[in-house]
N, C-alpha and C positions, 0 to 999 in steps of 0.2 A: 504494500500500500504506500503509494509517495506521501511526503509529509510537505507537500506543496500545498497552498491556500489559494483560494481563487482568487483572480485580479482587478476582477471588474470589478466598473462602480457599482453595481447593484448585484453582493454575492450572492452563490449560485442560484442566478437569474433562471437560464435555462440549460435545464442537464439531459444527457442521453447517456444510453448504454446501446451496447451489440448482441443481440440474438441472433445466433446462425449468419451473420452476415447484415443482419437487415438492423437498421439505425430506429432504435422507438426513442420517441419525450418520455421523459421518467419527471417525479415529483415527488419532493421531498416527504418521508413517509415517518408519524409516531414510535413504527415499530418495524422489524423485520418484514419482509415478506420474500415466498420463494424467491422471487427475482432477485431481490437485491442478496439473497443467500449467494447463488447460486453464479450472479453477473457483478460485474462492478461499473459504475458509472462515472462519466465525466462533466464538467462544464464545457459547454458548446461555444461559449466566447472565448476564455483560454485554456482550455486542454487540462484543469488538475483537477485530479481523481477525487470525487466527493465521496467522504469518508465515512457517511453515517444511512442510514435505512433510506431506501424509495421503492417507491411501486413505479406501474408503466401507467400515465396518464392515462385518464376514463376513453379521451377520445381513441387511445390508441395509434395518437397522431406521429409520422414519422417525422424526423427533425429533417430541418431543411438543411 
């Protein structure tokens, strides 16, 4: 796990993670869920690894 901090002005604004290839939005989550067991996620503005629980947003929207 890097011990990098996000950089942007507004931390992790928007995050994603990689299943099978394919880029979902992820959002910051209370508690574990499979996903974030299981995947690890980034911020989409500068690349550092967000270090704590998300799920894959409701919409299942893929990041742009």
């Amino acid at each position: 796990m890097s011990a990098a901090a996000c950089l942007c002005p507004i931390r992790w604004r928007r995050l994603y993670t990689l299943i099978e290839g394919t880029r979902y939005e992820v959002k910051p989550s209370p508690i574990h869920t499979a996903t974030s067991l299981l995947f690890r996620a980034w911020c989409a503005g500068c690349g550092a690894e967000y270090p704590h629980p998300f799920r894959i947003s409701a919409a299942r929207d893929q990041a742009a």
